[in-house]
C-alpha positions in Angstrom: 0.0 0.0 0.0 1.0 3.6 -0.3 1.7 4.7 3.3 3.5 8.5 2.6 3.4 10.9 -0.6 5.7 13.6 0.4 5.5 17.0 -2.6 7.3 19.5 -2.1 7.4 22.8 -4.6 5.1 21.2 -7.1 3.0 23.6 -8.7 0.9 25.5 -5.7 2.3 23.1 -3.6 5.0 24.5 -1.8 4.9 21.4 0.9 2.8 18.6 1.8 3.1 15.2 3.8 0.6 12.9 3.4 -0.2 9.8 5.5 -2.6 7.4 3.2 -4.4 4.7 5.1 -6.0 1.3 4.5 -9.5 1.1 3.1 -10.5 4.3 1.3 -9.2 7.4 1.1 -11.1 10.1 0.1 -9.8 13.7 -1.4 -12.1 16.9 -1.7 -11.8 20.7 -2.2 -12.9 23.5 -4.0 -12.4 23.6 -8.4 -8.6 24.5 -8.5 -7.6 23.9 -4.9 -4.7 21.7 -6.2 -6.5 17.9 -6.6 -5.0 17.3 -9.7 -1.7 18.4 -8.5 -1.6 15.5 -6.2 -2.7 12.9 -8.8 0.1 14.7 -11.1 2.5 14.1 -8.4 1.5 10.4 -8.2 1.8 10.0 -11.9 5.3 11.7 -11.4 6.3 9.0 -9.1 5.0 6.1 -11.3 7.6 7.2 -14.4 4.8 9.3 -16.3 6.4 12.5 -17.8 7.4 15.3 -16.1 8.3 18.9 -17.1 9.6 22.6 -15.5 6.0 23.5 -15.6 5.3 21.6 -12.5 7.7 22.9 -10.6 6.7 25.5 -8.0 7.4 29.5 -9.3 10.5 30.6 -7.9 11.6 27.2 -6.7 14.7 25.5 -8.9 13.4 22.1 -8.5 10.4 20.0 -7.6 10.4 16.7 -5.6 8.2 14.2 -5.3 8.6 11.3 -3.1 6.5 8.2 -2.2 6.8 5.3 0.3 4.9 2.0 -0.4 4.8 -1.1 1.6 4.4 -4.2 -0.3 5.7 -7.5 -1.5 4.4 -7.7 -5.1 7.7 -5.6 -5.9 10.1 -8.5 -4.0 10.9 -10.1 -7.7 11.8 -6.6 -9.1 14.1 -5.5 -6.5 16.0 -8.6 -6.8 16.6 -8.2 -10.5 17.6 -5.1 -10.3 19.5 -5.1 -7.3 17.9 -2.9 -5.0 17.0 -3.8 -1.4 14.4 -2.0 0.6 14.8 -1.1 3.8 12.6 -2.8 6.6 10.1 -3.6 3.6 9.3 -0.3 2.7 9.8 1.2 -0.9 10.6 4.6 -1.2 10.4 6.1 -4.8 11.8 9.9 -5.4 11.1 11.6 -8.5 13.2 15.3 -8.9 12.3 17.8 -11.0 14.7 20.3 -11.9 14.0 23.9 -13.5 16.3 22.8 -16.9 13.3 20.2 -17.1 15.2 17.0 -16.7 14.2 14.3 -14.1 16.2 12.3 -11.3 14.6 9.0 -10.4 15.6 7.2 -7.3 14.0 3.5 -5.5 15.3 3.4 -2.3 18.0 5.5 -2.7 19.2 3.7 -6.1 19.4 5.9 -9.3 16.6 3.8 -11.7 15.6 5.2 -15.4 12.5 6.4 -15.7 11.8 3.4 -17.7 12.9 1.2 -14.8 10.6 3.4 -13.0 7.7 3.2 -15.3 8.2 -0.9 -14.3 8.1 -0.7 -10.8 5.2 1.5 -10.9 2.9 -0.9 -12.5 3.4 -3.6 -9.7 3.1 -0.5 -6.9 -0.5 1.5 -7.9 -3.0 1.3 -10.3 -4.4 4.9 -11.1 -7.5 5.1 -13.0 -8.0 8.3 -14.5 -9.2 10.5 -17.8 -7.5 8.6 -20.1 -9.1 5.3 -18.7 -12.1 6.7 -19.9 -10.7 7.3 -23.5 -9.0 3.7 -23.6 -12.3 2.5 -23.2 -14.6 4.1 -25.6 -11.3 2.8 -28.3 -12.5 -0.3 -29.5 -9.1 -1.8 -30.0 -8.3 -2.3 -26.4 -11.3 -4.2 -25.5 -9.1 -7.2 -26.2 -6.5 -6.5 -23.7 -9.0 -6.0 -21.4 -10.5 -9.5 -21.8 -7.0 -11.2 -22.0 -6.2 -9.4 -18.9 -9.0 -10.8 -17.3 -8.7 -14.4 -18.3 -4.8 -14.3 -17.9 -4.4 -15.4 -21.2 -1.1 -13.4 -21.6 1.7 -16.8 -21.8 -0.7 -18.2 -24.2 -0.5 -14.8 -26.2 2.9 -15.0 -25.7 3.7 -18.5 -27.2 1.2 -17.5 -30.3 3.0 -14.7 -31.2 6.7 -16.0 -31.7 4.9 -18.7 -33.8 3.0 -15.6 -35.3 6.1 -13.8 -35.8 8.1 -16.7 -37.5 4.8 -16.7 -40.4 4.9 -13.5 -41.2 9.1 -13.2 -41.6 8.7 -16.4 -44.3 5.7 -15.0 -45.6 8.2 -11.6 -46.4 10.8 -14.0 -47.7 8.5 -15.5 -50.0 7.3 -12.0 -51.0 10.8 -10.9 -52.2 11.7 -14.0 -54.3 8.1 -14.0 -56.2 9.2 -11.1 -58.2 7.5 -10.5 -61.2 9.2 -12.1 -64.3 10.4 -9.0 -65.9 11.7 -7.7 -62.1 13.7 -10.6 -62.2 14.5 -10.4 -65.3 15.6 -6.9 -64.7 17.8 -8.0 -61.3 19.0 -10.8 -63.4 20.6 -8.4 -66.1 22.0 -6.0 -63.2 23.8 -8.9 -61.5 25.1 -10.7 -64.7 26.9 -7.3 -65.3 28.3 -6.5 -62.2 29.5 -10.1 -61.9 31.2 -9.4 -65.4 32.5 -6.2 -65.1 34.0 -7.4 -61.2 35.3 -10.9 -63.1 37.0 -8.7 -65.8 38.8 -6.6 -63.1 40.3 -9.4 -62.2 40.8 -8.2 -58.5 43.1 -9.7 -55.7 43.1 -8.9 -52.1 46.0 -6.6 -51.6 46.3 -5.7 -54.9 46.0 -2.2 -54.6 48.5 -1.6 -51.5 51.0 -3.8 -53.7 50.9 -2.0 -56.7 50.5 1.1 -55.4 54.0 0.5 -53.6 55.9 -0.6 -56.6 54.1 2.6 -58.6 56.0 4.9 -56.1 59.4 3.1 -56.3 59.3 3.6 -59.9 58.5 7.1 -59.4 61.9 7.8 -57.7 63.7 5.3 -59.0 66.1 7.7 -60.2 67.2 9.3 -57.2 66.6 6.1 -55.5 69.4 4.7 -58.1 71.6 7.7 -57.4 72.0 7.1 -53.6 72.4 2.9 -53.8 75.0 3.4 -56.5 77.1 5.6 -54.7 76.6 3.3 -51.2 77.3 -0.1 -53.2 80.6 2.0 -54.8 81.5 2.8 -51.5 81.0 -0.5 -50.2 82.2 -2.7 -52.6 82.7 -1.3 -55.7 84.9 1.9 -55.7 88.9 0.6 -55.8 88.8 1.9 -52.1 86.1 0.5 -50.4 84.9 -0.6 -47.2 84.5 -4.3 -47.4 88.5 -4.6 -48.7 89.1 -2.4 -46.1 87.5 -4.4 -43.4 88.9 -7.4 -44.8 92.3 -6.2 -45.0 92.0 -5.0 -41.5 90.3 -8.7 -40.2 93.6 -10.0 -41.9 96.1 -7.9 -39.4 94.1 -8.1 -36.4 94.5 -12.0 -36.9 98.0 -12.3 -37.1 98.5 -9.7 -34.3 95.8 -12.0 -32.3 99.1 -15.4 -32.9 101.1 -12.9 -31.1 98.2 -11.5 -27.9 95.1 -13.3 -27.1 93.4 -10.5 -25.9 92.6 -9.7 -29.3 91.1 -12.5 -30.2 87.2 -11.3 -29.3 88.1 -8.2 -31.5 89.1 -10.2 -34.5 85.5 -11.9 -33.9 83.9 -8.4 -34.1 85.7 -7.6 -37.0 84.5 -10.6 -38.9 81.2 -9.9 -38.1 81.1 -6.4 -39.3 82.7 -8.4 -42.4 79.6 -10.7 -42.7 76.9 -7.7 -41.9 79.0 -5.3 -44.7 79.1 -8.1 -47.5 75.3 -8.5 -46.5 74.6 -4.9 -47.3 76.4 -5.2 -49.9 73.8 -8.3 -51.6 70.8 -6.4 -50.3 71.7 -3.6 -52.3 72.1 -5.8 -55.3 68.9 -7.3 -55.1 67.4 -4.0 -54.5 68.9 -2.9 -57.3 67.3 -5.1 -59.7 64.0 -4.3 -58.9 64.9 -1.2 -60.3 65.0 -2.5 -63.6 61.7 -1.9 -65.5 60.5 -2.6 -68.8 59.7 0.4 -70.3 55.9 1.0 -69.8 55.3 -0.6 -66.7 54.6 2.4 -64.8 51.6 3.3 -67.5 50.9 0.1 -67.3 50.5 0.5 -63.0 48.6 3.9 -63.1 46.2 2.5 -65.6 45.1 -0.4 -63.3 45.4 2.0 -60.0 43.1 4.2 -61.5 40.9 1.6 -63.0 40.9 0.1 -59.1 40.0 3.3 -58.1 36.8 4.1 -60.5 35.5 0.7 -59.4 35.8 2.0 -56.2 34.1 5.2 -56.5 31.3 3.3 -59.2 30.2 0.6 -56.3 30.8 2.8 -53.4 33.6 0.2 -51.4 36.7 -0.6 -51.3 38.9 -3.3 -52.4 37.8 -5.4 -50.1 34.2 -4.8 -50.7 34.4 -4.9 -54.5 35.2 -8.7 -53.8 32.5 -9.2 -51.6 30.3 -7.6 -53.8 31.4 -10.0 -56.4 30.5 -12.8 -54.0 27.2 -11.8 -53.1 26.2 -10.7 -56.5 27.2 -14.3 -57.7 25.3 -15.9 -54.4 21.9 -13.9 -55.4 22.1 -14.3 -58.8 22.0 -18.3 -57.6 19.3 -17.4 -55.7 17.0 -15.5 -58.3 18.0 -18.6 -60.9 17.2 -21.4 -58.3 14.1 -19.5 -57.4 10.8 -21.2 -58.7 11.9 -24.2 -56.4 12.3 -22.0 -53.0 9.3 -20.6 -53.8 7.2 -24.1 -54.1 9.3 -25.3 -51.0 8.6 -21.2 -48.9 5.0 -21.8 -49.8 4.9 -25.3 -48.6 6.4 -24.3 -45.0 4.4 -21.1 -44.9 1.2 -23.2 -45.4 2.9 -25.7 -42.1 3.6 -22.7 -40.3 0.2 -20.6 -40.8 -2.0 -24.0 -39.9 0.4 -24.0 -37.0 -1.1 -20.9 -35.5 -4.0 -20.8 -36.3 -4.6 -23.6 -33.8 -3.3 -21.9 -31.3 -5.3 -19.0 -32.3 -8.7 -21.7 -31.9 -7.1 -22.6 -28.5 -7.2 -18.6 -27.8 -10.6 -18.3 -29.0 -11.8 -21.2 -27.2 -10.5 -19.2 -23.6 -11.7 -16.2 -24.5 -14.7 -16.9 -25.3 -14.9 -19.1 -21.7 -13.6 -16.0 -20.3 -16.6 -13.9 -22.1 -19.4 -15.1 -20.5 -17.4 -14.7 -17.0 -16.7 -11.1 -17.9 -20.3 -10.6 -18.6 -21.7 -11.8 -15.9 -19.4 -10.1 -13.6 -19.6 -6.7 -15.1 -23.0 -6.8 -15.2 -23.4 -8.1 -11.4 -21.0 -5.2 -10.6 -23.4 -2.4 -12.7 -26.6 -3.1 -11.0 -24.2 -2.6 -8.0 -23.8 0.9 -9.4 -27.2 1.7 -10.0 -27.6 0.6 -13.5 -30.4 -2.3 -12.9 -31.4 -3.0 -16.6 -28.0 -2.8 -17.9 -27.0 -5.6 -20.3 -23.5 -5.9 -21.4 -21.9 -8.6 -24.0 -18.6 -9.1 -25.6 -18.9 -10.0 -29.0 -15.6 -12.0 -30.4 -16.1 -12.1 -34.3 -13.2 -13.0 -37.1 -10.3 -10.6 -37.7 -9.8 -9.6 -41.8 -6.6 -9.8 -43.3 -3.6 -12.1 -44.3 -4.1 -15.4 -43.4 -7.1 -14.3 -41.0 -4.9 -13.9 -38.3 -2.7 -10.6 -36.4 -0.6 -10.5 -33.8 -3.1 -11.4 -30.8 -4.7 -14.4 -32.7 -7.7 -14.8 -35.0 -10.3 -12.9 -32.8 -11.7 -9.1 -32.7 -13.2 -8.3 -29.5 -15.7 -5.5 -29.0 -17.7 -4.1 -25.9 -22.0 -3.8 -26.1 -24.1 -2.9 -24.2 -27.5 -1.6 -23.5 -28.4 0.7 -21.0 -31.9 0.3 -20.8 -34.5 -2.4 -21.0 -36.0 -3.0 -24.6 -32.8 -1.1 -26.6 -30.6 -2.7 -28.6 -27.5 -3.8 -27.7 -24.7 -1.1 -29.5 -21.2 0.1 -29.1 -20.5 1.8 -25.5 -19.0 5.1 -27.4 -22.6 5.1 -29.1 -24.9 4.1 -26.1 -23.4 5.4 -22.8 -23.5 8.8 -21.3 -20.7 9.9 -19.2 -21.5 9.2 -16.1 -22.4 5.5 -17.4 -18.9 5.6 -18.8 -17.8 6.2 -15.2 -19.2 3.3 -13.5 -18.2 1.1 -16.2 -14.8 1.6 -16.3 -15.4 1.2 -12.0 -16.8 -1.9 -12.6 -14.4 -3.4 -14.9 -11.4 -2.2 -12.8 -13.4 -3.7 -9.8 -13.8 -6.9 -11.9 -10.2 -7.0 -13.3 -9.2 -6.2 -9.8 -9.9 -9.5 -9.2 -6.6 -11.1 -10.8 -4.6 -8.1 -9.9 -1.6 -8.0 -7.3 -1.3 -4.1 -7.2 -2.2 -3.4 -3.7 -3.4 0.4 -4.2 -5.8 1.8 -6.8 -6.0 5.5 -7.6 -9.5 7.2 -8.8 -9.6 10.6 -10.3 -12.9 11.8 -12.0 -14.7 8.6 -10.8 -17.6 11.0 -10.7 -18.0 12.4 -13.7 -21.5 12.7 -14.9 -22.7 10.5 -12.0 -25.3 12.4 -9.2 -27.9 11.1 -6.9 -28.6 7.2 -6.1 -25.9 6.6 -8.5 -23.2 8.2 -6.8 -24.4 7.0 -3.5 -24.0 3.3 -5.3 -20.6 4.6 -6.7 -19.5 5.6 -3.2 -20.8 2.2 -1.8 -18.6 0.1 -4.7 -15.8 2.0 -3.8 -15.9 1.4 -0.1 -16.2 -2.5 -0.9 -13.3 -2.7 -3.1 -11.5 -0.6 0.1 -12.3 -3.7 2.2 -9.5 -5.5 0.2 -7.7 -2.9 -0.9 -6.3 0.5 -0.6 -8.4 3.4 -2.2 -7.4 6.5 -3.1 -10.3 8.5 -4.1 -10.6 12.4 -5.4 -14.5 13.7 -5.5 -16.9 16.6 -5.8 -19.8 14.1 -4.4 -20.8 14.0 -0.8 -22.0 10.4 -2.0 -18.8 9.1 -2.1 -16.7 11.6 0.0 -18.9 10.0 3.4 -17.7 6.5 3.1 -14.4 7.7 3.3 -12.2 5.9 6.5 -9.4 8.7 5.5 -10.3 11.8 4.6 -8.1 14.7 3.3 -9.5 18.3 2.0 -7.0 20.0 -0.1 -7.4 23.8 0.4 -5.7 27.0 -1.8 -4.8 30.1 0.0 -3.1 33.3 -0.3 -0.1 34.7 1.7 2.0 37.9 1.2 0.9 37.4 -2.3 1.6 34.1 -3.5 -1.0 31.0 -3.4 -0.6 27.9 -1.2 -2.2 24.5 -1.2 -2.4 22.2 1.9 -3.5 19.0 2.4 -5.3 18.2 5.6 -6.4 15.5 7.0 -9.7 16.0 8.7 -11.3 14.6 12.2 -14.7 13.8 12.6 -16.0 17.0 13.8 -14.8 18.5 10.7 -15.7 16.1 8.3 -19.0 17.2 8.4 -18.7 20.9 7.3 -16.5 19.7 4.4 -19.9 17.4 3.5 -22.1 19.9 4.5 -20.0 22.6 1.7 -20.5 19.8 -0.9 -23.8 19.9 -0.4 -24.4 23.7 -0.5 -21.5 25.7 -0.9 -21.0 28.6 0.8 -24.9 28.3 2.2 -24.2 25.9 5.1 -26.9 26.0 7.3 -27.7 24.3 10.5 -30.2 22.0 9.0 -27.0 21.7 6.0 -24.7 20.4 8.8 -27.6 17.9 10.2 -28.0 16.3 7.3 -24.4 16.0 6.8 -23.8 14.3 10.3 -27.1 12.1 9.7 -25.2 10.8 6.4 -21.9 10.2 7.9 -23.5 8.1 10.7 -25.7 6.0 7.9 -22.3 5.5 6.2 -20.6 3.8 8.9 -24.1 1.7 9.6 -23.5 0.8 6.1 -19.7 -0.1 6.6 -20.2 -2.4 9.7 -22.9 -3.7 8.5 -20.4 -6.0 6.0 -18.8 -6.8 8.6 
């Protein structure tokens, strides 16, 4: 349950602690007081999105934080490595005036995605857009799934769903028409030509690119090898007879003192590395020697490497892989007519393969139907709407294969609202405070198979008055016995079966407007039902009737008991 909401410089709100109880908790104030700003602030802490808009004027950040006590969020913790203290979650949301968003769970920085997670299995707010989710026809199916927990089964049909329509896009791209293949045909029979023609070997390129630029300064490069192989070997003084003739002295002086020994060993090494040089050069040299043309020859094929390059967009690399692939595709288009026969063959496997498990899915949901039914309508004469009749109508989907992503079924909401009309669509045939209890009902209903400790109601009320919002106010305080509640209301109906009730209250100070939350005794409690009744004209006989239908609301309450 939600046990604290702690908001401080949110919007009018410059601070407020609240302390939410079991059963139901009940909001009221005046239009404007600040309700909404609460219900924002919970929607804040659930990962909704957040802006510098709601952040108090004057104030450089807002901050939001909420402690809940539950187990439901054990599993989620654990995977993502966050432990609560004593059991209690705390969940911060920060504001700040650059309009970007801190999120914390017990101290942990979490994503708002992360957050968005955790609030799911934390509170269940039901609010405007409820409303609008269900007047849209295309999410009467998740609410029927939802109910008959049908969400592993949805699972496993979809991968198998998934699998048909990736060979069913396979297919799709080798039955080309004939002259679209004929025309991919022609564009891969050239480039396989053109690429074979080129001839092209990895590392081709680098190589002859090197060899291009030795031939470039060959010249100079001759010049300065000449002139170290003359000086080395060639000129009639040189260095290798010189080292030689040297080696020669050293070893007869070495007969005469051993100690020289180790330097006639360095001298014939120097011997070796010179008369080393000496063949390196020589071999160097002879790749010097060109036929005449070869360097044309080299910066023809460079450049031709080079236009290939810029025609295919690649490399050298890549031009070789595009040969490849054009060769593997251009199998592919040839070979075909029998992929195709065998494709169609598996896709015909594959598409018999789910739609029986779409049958299985219909089969459950239309078991789960008639549950649904029943229940929702149990749970509208509840709410004042005796002659109600409501029915789910599951009828084929259209398209490919007769199938989509959830199965084979399309699931629409009817109902009638009064005794001898015709069933029709609820966007057509309810009014808005029929919309209200509806939506009550089904969360009531859905309830049922839900963990989430704590539901949130905002605009419950709309278009509801009289008997009906008395019937509202007695729904709500049932689902409270199981529970937690959260309730903000304009109607005395619903505000006296509150067990926790909070008025929310705008006032001004030195020029700037404040909103407090307070929760209110007894004694109090019954002005705040006697201004819902009349406004500013409370009366005496106001206030008796307001005590007389607190005390019938607590009959009411222990009467369950």
């Amino acid at each position: 349950m939600l046990n604290e909401l702690h908001i401080n410089n949110i919007a009018v709100i410059e601070h407020a602690d609240i302390e939410f109880e079991n059963g139901l908790n009940i909001m009221t104030g005046e239009t404007g007081a600040g309700k909404s700003i609460v219900i924002d602030s919970l929607n804040a802490v659930l990962g909704s999105r957040t802006s510098r808009e709601m952040i108090r004027s004057g104030a450089d950040k807002g901050v939001v934080t909420a402690v809940f006590n539950t187990d439901e969020a054990n599993d989620w913790l654990e995977e993502n490595d966050i432990d609560s203290e004593d059991g209690s979650i705390i969940v911060q949301r920060k504001i700040s005036s650059d309009g970007k968003s801190s999120c914390r769970v017990c101290g942990m920085p979490v994503t708002v995605a992360q957050l968005r997670e955790l609030g799911c299995l934390l509170l269940d707010l039901h609010g405007q857009d409820d409303g609008r989710q269900l007047m849209d026809e295309g999410n009467h199916i998740r609410y029927l799934d939802s109910y008959g927990e049908l969400s592993a089964d949805i699972e496993k049909y979809k991968i198998e769903y998934l699998k048909l329509r990736e060979m069913e896009d396979q297919l799709e791209k080798l039955d080309m028409d004939e002259s679209e293949r004929l025309r991919k045909i022609d564009e891969l029979q050239y480039v396989i030509q053109e690429l074979e023609n080129a001839n092209i070997i990895e590392g081709e390129e680098e190589e002859k690119t090197e060899r291009r630029d030795l031939l470039h300064n060959s010249e100079k490069i001759s010049e300065f090898i000449s002139k170290a192989y003359g000086n080395l070997y060639e000129n009639e003084i040189n260095a290798g007879d010189l080292l030689s003739e040297a080696t020669g002295v050293l070893q007869r002086a070495s007969l005469i003192s051993e100690e020289l020994a180790g330097t006639v060993d360095v001298m014939t090494q120097a011997e070796q590395l010179v008369n080393d040089a000496v063949e390196r050069i020589s071999d160097f040299q002879r790749k010097l020697d060109f036929a005449p043309g070869e360097y044309d020859e080299l910066e023809t094929r460079l450049s031709y490497l080079k236009r290939l390059q810029r025609k295919y967009r690649t490399d050298e690399h890549g031009l070789i892989e595009l040969l490849d692939n054009s060769k593997t595709k251009l199998d592919e288009i040839n070979n075909s007519n029998h992929s195709i026969e065998v494709l169609a063959e598996d896709i015909n496997k594959q598409a018999e393969k789910c739609r029986e498990q779409a049958a299985v899915l219909k089969k459950k949901r239309l078991r789960t139907a008639e549950l649904l039914e029943r229940n929702i309508e149990k749970e509208l004469k509840d709410l004042n709407m005796a002659s109600v009749r409501f029915k789910i109508e599951i009828s084929d989907v259209s398209g490919r294969d007769g199938l989509n992503e959830t199965g084979m079924d399309k699931v629409r909401f009817l109902m009638a609202a009064n005794t001898g009309e015709n069933l029709g669509k609820i966007t057509k045939v309810a009014s808005g405070g029929e919309l209200s209890r509806i939506m009550l009902a089904m969360k009531n209903v859905l309830a049922v198979n839900d963990p989430v400790d704590t539901m949130v109601f905002d605009e419950i009320d709309t278009g509801v008055s009289g008997i009906a919002a008395q019937k509202v106010g007695e729904k709500l305080s049932n689902v409270a016995k199981n529970k937690q509640v959260i309730c903000v209301t304009h109607l005395p109906q619903i505000a006296i079966m509150a067990d926790a009730h909070f008025l929310i209250e705008k006032s001004e100070e030195q020029g700037r407007t404040y909103t407090s939350v307070t929760k209110l005794p007894d004694k109090d409690r019954v002005y705040e039902i006697a201004r819902l009744h009349g406004g500013e004209n409370i009366s005496d006989l106001t206030l008796a009737s307001a005590e007389e239908q607190l005390k019938e609301a607590e009959k009411y309450k222990n009467s369950r008991s």
